[in-house]
N, C-alpha and C positions, 0 to 999 in steps of 0.2 A: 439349457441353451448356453451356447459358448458368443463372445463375443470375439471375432475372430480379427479384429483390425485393434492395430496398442494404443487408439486414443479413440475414446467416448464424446459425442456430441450428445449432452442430454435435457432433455425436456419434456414439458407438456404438449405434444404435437397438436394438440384439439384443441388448444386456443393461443400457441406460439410458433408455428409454422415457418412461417415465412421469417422473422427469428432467427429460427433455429436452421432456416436453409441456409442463411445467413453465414450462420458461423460454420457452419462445415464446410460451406464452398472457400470461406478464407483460410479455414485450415488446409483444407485439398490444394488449395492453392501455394500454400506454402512447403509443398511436396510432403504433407502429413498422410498417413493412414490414417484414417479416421470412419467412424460407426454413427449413425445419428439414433438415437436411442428415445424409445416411446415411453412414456412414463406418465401420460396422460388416462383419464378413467372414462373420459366418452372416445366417442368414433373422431381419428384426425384429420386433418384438412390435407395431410401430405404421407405419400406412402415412405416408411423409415426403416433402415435399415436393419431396426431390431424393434416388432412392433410390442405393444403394451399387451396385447396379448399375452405374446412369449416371458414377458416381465412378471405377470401377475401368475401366469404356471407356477412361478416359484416361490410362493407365497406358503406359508409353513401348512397352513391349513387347505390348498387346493386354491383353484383358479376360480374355482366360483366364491370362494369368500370377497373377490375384488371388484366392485363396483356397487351398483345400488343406487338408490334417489339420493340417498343421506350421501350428501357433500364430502363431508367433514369426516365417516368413516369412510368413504370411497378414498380419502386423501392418506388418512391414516394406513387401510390394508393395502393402498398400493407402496408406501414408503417401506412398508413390513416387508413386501418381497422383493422392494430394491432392494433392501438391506441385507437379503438371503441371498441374492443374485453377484451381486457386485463382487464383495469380497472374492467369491470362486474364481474369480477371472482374472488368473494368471497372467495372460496375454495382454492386459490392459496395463500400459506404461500409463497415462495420463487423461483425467476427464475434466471435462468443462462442462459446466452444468447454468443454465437462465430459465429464471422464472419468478414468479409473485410469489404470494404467501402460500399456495396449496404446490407449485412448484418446488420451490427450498423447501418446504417439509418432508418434500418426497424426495428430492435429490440427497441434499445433506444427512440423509437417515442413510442412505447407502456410502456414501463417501465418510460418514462416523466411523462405516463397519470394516472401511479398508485398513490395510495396513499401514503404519507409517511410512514415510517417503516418495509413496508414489504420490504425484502430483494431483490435488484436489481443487478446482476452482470453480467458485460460485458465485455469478454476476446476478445482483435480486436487488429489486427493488425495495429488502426488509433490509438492506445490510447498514440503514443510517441510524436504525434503534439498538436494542440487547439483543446480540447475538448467541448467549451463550445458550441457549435452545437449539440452534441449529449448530452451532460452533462445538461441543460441547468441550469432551476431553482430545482433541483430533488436532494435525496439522494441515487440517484443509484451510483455502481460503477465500474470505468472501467479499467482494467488492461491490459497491452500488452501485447500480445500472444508471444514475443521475438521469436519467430521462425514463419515462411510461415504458413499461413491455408492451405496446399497443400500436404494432404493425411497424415501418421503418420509413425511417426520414433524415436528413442529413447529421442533427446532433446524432440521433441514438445509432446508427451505421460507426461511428466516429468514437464513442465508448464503448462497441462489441467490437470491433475491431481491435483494441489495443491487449485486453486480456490472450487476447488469442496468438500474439505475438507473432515471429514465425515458424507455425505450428504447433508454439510448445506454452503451457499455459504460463503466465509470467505475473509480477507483480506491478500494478500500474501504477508505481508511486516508488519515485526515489528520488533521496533529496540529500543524503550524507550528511545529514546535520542533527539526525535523531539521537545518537550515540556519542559517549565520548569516544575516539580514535586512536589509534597507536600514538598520535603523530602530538597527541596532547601532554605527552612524554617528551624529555629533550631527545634527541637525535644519538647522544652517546652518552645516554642511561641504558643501564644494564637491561632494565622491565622493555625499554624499547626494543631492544635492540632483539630480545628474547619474544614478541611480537611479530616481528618481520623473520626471524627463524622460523618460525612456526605455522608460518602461512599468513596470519592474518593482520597485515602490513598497511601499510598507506596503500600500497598499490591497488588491494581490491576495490577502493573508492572508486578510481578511474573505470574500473570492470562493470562496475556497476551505473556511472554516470554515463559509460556507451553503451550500454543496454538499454537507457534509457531514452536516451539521444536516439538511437534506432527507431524506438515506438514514437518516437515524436514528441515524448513528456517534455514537460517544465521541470528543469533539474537546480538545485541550489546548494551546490555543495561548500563546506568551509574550506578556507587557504586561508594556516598559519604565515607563509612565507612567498616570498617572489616563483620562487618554484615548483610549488605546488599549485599557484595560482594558473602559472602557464601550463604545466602537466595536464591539471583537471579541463582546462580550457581546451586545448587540442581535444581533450577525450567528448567534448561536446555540450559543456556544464555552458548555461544560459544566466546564470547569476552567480557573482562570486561573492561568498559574505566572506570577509574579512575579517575573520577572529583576531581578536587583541587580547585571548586570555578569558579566563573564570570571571564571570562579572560580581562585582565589587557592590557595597551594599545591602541592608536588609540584617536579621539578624542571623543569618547560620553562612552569609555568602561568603568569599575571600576577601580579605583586608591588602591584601599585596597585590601591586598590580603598577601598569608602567603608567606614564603621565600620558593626559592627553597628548601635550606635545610628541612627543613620543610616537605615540599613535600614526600622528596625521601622515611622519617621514616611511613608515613602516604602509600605511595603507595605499599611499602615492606609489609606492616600489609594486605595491602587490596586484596595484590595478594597470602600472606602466608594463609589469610581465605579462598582466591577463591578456591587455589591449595587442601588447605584440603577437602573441599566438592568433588571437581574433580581434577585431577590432570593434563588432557588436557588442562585444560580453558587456553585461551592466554590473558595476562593485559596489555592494553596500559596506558600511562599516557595523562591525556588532560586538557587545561585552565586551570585557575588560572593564577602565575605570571608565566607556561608555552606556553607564547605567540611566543615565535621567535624561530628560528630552534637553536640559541645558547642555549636556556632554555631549548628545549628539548633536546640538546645533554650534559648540564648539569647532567637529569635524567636520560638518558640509560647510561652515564658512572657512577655513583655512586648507582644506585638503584640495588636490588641484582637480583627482580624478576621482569622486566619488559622489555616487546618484542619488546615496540615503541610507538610512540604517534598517536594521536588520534583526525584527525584537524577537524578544524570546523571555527570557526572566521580568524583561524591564515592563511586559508589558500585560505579563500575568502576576507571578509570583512577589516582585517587590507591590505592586500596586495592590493587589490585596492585602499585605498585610498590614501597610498603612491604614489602609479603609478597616480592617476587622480592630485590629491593636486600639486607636482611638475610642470607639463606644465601648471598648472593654474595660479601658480604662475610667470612663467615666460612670459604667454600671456601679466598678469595682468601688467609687469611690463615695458610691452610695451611704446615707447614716440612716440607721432605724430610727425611728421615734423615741425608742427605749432601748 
């Protein structure tokens, strides 16, 4: 069996149906080719473009090794001959795959088997525990469905809708502030300068916060400077954390870093460029010598245009070690009897 359309809609049709109509008719919509794809082990509730039938023919051992009372092998040899199926199919630019626990076992076992690059996404309701079962060595990806697979209603319309992007399967979460940046570099250092030759520049930030902007996401990208605060702004960035630098404190953190003062003339500038592109955008202030909650309440009392801080180290990483460092020291400082 070929799948003859370059992007896969796939599921359990015998008990995500209406789902799964769901997401095809958004991708159809978004001038996609698209295949709705059966991978369910009973009879479906919707006739699909490539039924489970034809799936389970290509199961290594025959179509009749696929189903049965037992569950749990039914879920098993149907994943078996997704995983014999999928890979063959040349013609498939991109699959989107939704489902529960017996769903991702069977989807994710054929999107293991593909090749890298082509686009793999998997909206499940298992994606908020260990994925590395489904996930295994692959660059598929899997998203949580945050809401029940159990029929459709305003929340869960509202998170199947965003992976689906327009037409192309996408990542529902961008925020620019997971990584350090070009941009954490001066402007006319060599290493910067050798970043932005290279492709990967301040600019794809922007690329990436209007892709996001598009879907509707909550975006939070950093701005060192007055200018990039407005750049990222115009591209559709919803919160602007205003970096101040490496945050200062703890034992492995940076020692060097600018004064608060300092800070507040630097964040006013960066929320005065944010406000002029857009007048919504909200500026928190974040790191630098803004480590503890005095530092920040430093900055929201003396700074003109800023709505709060913006944690990250201060509000994992230093406060744990405080908490562990203390009873270690006092274990440590235990005396035997003898």
């Amino acid at each position: 069996m070929a799948f003859h359309a370059p992007n896969s809609a796939v599921g359990t049709v015998d008990t995500k149906a209406c789902e799964l109509e769901f997401l095809r008719d958004i991708l159809r919509s978004g001038h996609a080719d698209v295949r709705l794809v059966d991978v369910g082990t009973t009879a479906p509730d919707l006739l699909p473009d490539s039924p489970a039938t034809a799936v389970a023919a290509c199961h290594p051992r025959g179509q009749q090794i696929v189903g049965g009372t037992d569950r749990g092998q039914a879920v098993a040899d149907m994943a078996a001959a997704f995983a014999a199926i999928l890979p063959a199919q040349s013609a498939v630019a991109g699959v989107l795959g939704t489902g529960g626990g017996g769903g991702t076992s069977i989807i994710t076992a054929g999107m293991r088997a593909m090749p890298y690059g082509v686009p793999k996404v998997m909206v499940s309701t298992l994606a908020s525990g260990t994925n590395a079962p489904y996930l295994g060595i692959s660059d598929l990806a899997m998203f949580l469905a945050v809401t029940d697979l159990a029929r459709l209603n305003t929340s869960c319309c509202t998170m199947r809708h965003r992976p689906c992007g327009n037409g192309q399967p996408s990542c529902p979460a961008a925020d620019g502030q997971t990584r350090p940046r070009a941009d954490n570099v001066r402007r006319d250092h060599p290493l910067r300068q050798s970043f932005e030759e290279t492709g990967i520049g301040y600019g794809l930030d922007g690329d990436v916060i209007a892709a996001a902007h598009a879907l509707d996401l909550l975006t939070t990208p950093y701005a060192f400077n007055a200018d990039e605060a407005a750049a990222t702004t115009r591209d559709g960035a919803d919160i602007i954390a205003a970096r101040m630098g490496v945050t200062t404190g703890g034992t492995i953190a940076a020692t060097s870093a600018k004064t608060l003062e300092h800070c507040v003339a630097e964040i006013d500038a960066i929320a005065a460029a944010a406000r002029a592109a857009r007048p919504d955008v909200l500026v928190l202030c974040h790191a630098g010598p803004i480590a503890m909650p005095d530092d920040a309440a430093f900055i929201l009392q003396h700074a003109a245009s800023c709505q709060g801080f913006y944690g990250a180290s201060s509000m994992q990483r230093l406060p744990i070690k405080t908490a562990i460092a203390a009873p270690t020291r006092a274990f440590k400082a235990l005396k035997c009897r003898s």
